[in-house]
C-alpha positions as CSV (number, residue, x, y, z in Angstrom):
1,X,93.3,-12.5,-15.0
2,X,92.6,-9.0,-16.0
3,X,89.5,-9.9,-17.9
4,X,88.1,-11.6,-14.8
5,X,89.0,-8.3,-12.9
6,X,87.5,-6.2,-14.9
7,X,83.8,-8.5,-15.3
8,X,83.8,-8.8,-11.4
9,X,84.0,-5.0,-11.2
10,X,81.5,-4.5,-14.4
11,X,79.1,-7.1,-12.3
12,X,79.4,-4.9,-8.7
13,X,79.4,-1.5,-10.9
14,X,75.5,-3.3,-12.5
15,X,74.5,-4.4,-9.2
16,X,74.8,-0.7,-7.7
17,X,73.2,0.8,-10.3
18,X,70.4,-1.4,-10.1
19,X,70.0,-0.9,-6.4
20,X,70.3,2.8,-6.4
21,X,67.8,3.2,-9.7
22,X,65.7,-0.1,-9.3
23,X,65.4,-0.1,-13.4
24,X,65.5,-3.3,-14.7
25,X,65.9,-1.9,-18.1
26,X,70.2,-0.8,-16.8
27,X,69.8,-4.5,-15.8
28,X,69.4,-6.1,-18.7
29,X,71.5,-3.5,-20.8
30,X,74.5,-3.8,-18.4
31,X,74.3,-7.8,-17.8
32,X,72.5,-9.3,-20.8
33,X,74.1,-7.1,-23.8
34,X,70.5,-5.9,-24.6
35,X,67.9,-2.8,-23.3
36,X,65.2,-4.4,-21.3
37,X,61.5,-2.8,-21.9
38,X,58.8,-2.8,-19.6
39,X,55.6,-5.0,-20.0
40,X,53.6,-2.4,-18.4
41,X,49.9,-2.8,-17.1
42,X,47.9,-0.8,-15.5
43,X,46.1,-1.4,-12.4
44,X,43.3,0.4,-11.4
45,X,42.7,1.8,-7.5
46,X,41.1,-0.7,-5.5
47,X,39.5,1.3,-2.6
48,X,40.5,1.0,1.2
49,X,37.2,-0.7,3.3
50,X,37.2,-0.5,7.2
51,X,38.8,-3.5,7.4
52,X,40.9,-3.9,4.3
53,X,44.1,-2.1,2.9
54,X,43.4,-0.7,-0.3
55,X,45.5,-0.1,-3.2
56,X,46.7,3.1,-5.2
57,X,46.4,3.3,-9.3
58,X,49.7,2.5,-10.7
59,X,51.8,0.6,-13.7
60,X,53.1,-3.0,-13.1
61,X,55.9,-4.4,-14.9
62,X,55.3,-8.2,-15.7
63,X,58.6,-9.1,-16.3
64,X,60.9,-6.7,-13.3
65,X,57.7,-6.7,-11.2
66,X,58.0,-3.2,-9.6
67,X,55.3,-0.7,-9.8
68,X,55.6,2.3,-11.1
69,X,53.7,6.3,-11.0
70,X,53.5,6.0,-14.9
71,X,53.6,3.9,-18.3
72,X,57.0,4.9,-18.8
73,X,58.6,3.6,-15.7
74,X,60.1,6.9,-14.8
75,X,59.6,6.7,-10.8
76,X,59.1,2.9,-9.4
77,X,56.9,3.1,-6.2
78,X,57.3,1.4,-3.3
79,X,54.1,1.3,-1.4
80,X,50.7,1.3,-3.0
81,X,48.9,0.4,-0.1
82,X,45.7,2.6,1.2
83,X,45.0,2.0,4.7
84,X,41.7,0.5,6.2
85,X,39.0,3.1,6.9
86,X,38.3,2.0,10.1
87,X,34.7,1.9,10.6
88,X,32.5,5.0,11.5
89,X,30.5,3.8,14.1
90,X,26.7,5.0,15.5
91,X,24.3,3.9,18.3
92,X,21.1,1.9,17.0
93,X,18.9,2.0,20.5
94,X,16.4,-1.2,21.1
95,X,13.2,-1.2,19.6
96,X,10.6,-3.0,20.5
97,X,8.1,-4.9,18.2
98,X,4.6,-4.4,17.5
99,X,2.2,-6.0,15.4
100,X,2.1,-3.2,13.1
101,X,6.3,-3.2,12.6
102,X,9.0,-5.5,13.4
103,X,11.5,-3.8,16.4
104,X,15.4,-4.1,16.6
105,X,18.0,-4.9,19.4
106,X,20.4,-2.6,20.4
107,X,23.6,-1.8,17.6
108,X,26.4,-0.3,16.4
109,X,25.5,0.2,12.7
110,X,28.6,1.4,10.9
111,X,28.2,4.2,8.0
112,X,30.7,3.3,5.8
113,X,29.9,-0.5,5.1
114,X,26.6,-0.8,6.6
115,X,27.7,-3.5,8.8
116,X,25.7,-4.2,12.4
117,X,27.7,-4.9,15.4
118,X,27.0,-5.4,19.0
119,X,30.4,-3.7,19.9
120,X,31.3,-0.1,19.1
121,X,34.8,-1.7,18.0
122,X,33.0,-3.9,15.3
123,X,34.9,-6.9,16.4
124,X,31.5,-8.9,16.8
125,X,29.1,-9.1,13.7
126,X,25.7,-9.5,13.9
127,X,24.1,-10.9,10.8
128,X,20.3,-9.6,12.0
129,X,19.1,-7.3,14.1
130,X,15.4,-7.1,13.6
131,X,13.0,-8.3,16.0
132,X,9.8,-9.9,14.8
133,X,5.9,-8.4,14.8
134,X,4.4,-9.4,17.7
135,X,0.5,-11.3,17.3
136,X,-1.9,-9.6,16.9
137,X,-4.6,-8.8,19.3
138,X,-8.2,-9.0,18.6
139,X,-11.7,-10.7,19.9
140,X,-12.3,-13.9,17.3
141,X,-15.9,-13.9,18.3
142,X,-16.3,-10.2,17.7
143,X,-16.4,-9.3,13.7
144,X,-16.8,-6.2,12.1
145,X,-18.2,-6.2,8.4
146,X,-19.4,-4.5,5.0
147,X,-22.1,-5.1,2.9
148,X,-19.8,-8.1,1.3
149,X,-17.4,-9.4,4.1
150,X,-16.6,-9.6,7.8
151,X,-13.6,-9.9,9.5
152,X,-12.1,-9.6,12.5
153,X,-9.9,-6.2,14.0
154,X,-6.7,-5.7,15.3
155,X,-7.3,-3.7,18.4
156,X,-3.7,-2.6,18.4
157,X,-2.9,-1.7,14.8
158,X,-6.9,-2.2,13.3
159,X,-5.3,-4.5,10.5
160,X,-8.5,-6.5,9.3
161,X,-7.8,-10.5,10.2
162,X,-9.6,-13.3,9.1
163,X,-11.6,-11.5,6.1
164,X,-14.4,-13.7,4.5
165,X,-17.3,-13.6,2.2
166,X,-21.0,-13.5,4.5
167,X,-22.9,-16.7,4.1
168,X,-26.6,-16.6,4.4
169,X,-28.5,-18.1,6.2
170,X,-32.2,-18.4,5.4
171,X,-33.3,-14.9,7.8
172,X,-30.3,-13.3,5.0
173,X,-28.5,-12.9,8.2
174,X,-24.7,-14.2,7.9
175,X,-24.0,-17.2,9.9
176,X,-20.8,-16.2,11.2
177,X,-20.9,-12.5,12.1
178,X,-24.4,-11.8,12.0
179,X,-24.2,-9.2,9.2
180,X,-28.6,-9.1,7.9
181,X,-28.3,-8.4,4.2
182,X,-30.3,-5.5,3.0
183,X,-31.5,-3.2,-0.1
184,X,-29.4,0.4,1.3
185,X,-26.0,-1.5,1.9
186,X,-23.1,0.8,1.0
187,X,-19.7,-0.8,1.1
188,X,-17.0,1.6,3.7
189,X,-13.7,1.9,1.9
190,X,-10.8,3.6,2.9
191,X,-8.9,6.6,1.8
192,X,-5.3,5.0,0.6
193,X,-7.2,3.3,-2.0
194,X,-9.2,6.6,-3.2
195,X,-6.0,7.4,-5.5
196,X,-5.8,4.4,-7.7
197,X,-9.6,4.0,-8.1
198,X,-10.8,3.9,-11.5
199,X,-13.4,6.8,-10.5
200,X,-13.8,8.7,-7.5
201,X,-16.1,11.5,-6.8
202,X,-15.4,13.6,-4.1
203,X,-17.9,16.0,-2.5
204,X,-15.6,18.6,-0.6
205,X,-16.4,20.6,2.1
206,X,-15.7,24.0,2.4
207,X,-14.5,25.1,5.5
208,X,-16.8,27.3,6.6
209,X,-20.5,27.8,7.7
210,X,-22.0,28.6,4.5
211,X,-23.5,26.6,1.9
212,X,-22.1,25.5,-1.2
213,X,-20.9,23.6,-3.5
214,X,-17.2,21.8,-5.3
215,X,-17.5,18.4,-6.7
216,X,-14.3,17.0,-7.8
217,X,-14.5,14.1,-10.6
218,X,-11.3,11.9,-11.2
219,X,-10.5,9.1,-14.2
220,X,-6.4,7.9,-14.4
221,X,-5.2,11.9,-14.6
222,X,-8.0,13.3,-15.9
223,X,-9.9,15.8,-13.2
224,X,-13.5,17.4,-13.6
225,X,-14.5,19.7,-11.1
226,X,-17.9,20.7,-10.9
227,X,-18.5,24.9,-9.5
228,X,-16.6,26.3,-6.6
229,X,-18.5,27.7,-3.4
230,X,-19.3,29.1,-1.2
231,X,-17.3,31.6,-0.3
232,X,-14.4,33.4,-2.6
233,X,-12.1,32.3,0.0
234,X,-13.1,29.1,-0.4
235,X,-10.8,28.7,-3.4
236,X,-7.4,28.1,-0.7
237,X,-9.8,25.5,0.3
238,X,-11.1,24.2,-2.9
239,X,-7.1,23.9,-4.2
240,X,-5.5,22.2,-1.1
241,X,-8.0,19.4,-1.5
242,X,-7.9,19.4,-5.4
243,X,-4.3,19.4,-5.1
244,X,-3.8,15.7,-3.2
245,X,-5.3,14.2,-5.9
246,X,-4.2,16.3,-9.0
247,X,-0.5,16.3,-9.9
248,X,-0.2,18.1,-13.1
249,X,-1.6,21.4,-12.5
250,X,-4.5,20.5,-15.2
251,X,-8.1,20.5,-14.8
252,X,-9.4,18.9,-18.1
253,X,-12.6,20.1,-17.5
254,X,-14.6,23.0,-15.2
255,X,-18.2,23.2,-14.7
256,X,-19.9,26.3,-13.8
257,X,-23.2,25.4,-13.0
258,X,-24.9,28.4,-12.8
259,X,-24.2,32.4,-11.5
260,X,-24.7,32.0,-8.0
261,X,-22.1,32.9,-5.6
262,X,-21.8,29.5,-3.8
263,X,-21.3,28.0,-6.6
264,X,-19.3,30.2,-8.9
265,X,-17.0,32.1,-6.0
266,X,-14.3,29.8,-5.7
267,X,-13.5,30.3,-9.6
268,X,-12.5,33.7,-8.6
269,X,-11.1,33.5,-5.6
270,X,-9.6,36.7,-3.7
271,X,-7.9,39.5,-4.7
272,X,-3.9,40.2,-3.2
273,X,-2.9,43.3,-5.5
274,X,-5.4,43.1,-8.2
275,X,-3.9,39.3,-8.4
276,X,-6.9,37.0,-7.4
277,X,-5.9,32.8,-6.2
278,X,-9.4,31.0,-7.7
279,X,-9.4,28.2,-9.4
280,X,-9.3,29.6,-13.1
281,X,-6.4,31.8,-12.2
282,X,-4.4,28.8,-10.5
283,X,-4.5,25.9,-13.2
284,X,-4.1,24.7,-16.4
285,X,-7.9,24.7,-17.7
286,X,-8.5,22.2,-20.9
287,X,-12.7,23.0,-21.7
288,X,-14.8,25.2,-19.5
289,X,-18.5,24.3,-19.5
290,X,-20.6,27.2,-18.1
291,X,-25.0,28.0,-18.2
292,X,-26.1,30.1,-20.8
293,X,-27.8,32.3,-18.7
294,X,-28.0,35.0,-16.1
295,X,-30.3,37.3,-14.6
296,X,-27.2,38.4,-12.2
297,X,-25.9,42.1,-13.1
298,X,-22.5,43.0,-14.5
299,X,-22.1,46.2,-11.9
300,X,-23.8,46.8,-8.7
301,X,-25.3,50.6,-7.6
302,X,-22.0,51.8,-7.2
303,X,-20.5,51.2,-10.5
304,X,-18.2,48.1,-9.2
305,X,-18.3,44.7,-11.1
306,X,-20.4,42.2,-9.5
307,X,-18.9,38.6,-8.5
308,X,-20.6,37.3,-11.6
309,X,-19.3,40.0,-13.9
310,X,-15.3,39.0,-11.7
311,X,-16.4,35.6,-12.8
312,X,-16.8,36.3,-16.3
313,X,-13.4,37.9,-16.2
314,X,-11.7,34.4,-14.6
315,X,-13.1,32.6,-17.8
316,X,-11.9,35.1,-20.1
317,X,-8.5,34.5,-18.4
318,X,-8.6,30.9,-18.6
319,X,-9.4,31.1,-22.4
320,X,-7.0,33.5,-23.1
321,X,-4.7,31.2,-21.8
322,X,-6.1,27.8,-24.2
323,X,-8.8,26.9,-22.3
324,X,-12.0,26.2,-24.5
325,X,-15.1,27.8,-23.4
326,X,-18.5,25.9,-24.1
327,X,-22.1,26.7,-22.8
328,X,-24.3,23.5,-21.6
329,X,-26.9,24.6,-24.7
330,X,-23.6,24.5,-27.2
331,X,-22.1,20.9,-25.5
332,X,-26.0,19.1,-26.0
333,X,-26.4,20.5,-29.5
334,X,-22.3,19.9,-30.3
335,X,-21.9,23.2,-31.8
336,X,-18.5,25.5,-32.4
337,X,-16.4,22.4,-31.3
338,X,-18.4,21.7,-28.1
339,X,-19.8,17.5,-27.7
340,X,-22.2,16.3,-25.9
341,X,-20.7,13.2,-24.5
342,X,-16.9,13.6,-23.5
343,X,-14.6,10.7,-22.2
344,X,-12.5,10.7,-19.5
345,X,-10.7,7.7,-20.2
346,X,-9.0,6.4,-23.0
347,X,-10.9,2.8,-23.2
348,X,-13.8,5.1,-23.2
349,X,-15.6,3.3,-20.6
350,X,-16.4,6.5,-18.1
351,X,-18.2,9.2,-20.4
352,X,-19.7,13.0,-19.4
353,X,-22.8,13.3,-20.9
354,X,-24.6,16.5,-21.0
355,X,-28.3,16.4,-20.7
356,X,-31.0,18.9,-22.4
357,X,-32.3,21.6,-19.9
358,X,-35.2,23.8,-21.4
359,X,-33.7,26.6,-19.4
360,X,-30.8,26.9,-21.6
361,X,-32.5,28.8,-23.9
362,X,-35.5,29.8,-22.0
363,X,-35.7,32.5,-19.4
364,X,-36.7,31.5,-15.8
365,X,-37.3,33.8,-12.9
366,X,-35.4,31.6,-10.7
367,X,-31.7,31.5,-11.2
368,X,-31.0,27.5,-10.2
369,X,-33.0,26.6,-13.4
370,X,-30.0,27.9,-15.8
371,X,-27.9,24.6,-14.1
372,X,-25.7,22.6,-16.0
373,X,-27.0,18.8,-15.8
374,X,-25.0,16.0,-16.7
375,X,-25.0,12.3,-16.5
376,X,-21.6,10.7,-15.6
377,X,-21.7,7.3,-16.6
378,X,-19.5,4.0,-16.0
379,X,-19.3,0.4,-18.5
380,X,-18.4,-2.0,-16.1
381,X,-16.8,-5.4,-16.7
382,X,-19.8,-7.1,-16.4
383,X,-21.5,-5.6,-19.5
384,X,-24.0,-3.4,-17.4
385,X,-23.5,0.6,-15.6
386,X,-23.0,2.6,-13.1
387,X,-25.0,6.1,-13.6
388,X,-24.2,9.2,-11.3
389,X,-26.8,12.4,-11.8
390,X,-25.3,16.2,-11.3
391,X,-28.6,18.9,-11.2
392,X,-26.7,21.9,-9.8
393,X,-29.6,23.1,-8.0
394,X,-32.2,22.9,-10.8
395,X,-36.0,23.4,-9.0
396,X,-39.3,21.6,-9.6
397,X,-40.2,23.1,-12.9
398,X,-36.5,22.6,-14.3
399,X,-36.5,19.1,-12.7
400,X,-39.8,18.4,-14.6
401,X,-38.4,19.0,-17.8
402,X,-35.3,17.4,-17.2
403,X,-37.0,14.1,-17.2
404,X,-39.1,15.2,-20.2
405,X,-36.4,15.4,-22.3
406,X,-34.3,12.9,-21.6
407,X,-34.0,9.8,-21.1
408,X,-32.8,9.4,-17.3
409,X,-31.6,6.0,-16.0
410,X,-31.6,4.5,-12.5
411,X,-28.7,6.0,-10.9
412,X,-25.8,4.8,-8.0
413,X,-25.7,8.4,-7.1
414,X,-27.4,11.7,-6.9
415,X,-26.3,15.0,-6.1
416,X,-29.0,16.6,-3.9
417,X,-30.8,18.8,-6.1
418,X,-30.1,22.6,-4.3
419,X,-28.4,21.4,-1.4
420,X,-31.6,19.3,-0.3
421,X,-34.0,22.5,-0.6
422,X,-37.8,21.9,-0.1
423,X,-37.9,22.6,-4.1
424,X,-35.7,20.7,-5.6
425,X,-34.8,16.8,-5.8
426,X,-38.5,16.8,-6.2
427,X,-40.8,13.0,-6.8
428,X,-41.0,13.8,-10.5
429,X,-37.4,12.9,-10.7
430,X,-37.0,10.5,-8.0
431,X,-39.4,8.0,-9.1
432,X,-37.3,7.6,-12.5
433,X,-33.7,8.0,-11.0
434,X,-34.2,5.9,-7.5
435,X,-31.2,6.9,-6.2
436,X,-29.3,4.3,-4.3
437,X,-27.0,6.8,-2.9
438,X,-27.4,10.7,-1.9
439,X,-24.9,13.6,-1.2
440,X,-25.4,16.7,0.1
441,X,-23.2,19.8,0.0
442,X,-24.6,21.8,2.3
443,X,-24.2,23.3,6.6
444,X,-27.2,21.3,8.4
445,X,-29.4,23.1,10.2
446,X,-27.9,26.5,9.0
447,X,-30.3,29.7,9.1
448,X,-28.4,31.4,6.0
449,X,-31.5,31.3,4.1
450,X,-34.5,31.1,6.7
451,X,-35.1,30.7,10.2
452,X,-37.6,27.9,9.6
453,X,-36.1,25.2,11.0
454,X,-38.0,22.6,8.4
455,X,-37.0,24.4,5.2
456,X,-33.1,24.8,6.7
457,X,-31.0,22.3,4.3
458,X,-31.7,19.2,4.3
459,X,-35.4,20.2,4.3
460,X,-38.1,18.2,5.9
461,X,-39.6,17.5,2.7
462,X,-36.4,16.8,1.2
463,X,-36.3,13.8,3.6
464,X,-39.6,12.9,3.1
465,X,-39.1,12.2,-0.6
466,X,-36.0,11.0,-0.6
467,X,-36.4,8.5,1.9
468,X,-38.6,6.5,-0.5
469,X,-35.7,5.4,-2.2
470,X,-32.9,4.9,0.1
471,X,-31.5,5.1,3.5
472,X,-27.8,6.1,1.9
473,X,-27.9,9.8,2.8
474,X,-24.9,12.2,3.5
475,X,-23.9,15.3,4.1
476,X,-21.0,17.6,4.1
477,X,-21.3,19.5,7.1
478,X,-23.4,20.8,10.1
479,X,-24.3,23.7,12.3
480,X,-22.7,24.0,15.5
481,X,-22.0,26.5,18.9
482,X,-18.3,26.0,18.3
483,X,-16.7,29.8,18.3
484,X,-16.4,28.6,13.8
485,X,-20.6,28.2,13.6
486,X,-19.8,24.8,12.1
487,X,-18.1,21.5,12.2
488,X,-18.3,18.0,9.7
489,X,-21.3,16.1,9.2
490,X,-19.6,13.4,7.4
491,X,-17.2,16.0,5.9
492,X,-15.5,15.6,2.6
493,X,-18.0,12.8,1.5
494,X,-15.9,10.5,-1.4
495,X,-17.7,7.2,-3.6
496,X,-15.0,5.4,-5.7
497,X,-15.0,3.2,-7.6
498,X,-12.5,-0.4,-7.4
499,X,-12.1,-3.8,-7.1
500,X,-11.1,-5.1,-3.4
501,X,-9.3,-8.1,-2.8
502,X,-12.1,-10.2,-2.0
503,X,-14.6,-9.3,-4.8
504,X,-14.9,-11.0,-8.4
505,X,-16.3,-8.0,-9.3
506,X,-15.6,-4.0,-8.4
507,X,-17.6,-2.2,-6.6
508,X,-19.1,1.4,-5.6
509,X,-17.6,1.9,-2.1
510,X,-17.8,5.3,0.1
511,X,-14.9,7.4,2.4
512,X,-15.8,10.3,4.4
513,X,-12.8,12.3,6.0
514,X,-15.1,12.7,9.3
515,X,-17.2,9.3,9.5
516,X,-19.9,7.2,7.4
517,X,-22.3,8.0,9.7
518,X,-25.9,8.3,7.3
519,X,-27.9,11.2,8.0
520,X,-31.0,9.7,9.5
521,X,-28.8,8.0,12.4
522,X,-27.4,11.2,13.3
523,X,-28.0,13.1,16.6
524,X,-28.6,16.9,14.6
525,X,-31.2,14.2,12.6
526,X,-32.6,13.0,16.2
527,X,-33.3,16.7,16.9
528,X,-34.4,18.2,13.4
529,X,-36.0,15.8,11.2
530,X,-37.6,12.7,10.9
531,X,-37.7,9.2,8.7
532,X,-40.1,8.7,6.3
């Protein structure tokens, strides 16, 4: 009898213990003779969502199953639990479609989870919320068109619907849209697809009233720009436009026509503190190809360096910090590390090709005949070329003995010879060349250089011989009574090179930032010039 007291009181004395430690480890020692360890795992938190409990980090015996702050089983916890977030509710107002963008109803849109509700409470899902485009709205007997499709427009968003090939009919008019097929067609592109072409040229304009010139090459991520006019505050100009297309701060290549300030300025730029902003001051500069020639001074009357002597200084900056400095005379006879043809991709497909000038090592009275020339040239899939023709502003004497000396191909494009001067772009180089396309960097109508309205750029007789070849004429910019002087022609003038959707082939296409207007169907044209 006094054994079975004293088990029932051993029992009651293990039953408190274990209710006022919780440790099944006393348990076990008390009741079953032997110490009971753990089987400890360890759970990881599980975070709280607006609707669900969460639960805290913590040790779980398998064999007592309590939960516990640590491996050892020193403090047994007894609530893990995180409570629900609640959700953290916003206002998504009604939107409604278009046929450019799908619209919404009206929401609660909850920031924690994401979820869409049409109560703030978020007691009522939604599973979407997105209203669909509308239909578009257009004419289907009206087409607009290209040289190689037609299609129909959007009048809302202008998405092109309906795109198709011409078909011709024996006038070479298209039977559907009415398109008539001609020799001077130019395909219009557009601007988003400028970046990823596999060449664009880019004639900028210059924001101002004076004549000049900045011709910006790109291949992949290599850029070429080609002289830096008119103005040297042209160069804030110059490096906003460079800088939407160039990402790395590198020009491979710089071309310094000749000395002339609206072509050379922008490579200087202006001065703040003795610290000038132009274009060889402001990027990384791989090889500089400059004329070999001057007749410009290095100081005027009063002692001071001349633009051309501040130029000099810019290239001896650039070099000083790894550019390599070449003259066009060096590049053609591949001297000192200089080549004549330099590719700008790596398939080698697009190639810089500098041409002979006799003025590289001959004096001329007439500044323009020291230009760099060059012949950009593209292998196209097909097996054939695309040429494009950079004179600076060579004259007639320059121009003859540019075609003397080399062998000049039919070209896709032509830089206007001196801004479309009466002297240059003369029929001694038209008649080999036969430019399909023409750009010119110049203010229309401007009296900057004379008050005879016929010689004022583009020149009467510029027209006149030019129009032999094609109709395809543009031009940066244009005189006007605006309180500036000047507005855009066709404004930044763009060719590029791709291959659209609907082509087998690519093609040479043109974007201008103002219109594609060419210059014979223009009103200053109307007024100033005429065809032919």
């Amino acid at each position: 009898m006094k054994n079975k007291i004293l088990k029932t009181a051993a029992a009651v004395f293990a039953a408190a213990t274990v209710a006022a430690f919780g440790g099944c480890d006393i348990l076990e020692g008390i009741l079953g003779g032997g110490l009971h360890e753990h089987s400890m795992q360890f759970v990881a938190e599980t975070a709280a969502t607006c609707t669900e409990e969460g639960e805290a980090s913590h040790y779980h015996c398998d064999g007592c199953g309590g939960n516990f702050n640590d491996r050892y089983g020193s403090e047994q916890l007894t609530d893990i639990s995180i409570p629900a977030l609640g959700h953290d509710m916003s206002r998504v107002d009604e939107k409604q479609p278009t046929c450019a963008e799908e619209g919404n109803v009206g929401y609660y849109l909850c920031s924690r989870c994401g979820g869409t509700f049409s109560d703030e409470e978020g007691k009522t899902a939604l599973s979407d919320v997105t209203l669909d485009k509308t239909a578009h709205t257009y004419q289907a007997d009206v087409w607009k068109s290209d040289s190689l499709i037609h299609w129909n427009e959007c009048g809302v968003c202008g998405e092109h619907l309906n795109a198709a090939a011409h078909t011709y009919g024996e006038n070479n008019a298209c039977t559907v849209c009415g398109y008539e097929q001609g020799s001077d067609d130019v395909i219009i592109g557009n601007e988003a697809d400028i970046s990823s072409a596999e060449l664009s040229i880019h004639f900028i304009e210059l924001g101002n009233k004076y004549t000049g010139d900045s011709t910006l090459i790109k291949v992949g991520d290599t850029e070429v720009l080609i002289d830096a006019g008119s103005l040297q505050a042209s160069a804030v100009e110059i490096k906003e436009y460079i800088d939407k297309y160039c990402t790395d701060d590198t020009l491979e290549y710089v071309i310094a026509t000749h000395s002339d300030q609206d072509h050379i300025a922008g490579m200087v730029g202006t001065s703040n503190r003795g610290e000038y902003n132009g274009i060889l001051y402001s990027y990384d500069i791989g090889t500089i190809i400059k004329f070999d020639r001057s007749n410009n001074d290095l100081v005027t009357d009063k002692g001071n360096p001349t633009l051309y002597s501040r130029f000099l200084t810019a290239v001896d900056y650039a070099e000083s910090n790894g550019a390599a400095v070449y003259t066009g005379l060096q590049c053609y006879n591949q001297t000192d590390g200089a080549q004549r043809t330099y590719y700008l991709d790596e398939e080698q497909t697009i190639s810089l090709n500098i041409l002979y000038n006799y003025y590289y090592e001959h004096d001329s009275s007439d500044e323009n005949n020291y230009s760099v020339c060059f012949l950009l040239t593209q292998e196209l899939e097909n097996g054939e070329e695309n040429n494009y023709l950079f004179t600076g502003d060579l004259e007639a004497e320059g121009e003859e003995y540019l075609v003397e000396y080399n062998e000049l191909p039919e070209v896709e494009l032509f830089k206007a010879g001196h801004h479309g001067s009466p002297t240059s772009s003369n029929d001694v180089l038209l008649s080999v060349i036969k430019p399909k396309n023409v750009a010119v960097c110049c203010c229309a109508g401007s009296d900057e250089y004379t008050d005879n309205n016929a010689n004022q750029f583009p020149s009467q007789a510029f027209v006149t011989r030019v129009s032999k070849y094609t109709e395809n004429v543009y031009v940066t910019t244009m005189v006007s009574d605006n309180e500036d002087g000047f507005t855009s022609m066709n404004g930044d003038i763009v060719f590029y090179y791709n291959k659209a959707e609907s082509e087998d082939e690519g093609s040479l296409k043109l974007w201008c930032s103002n219109n594609t207007k060419k210059l014979k169907d223009t009103e200053w044209f109307a007024a100033n010039r005429v065809w032919g």
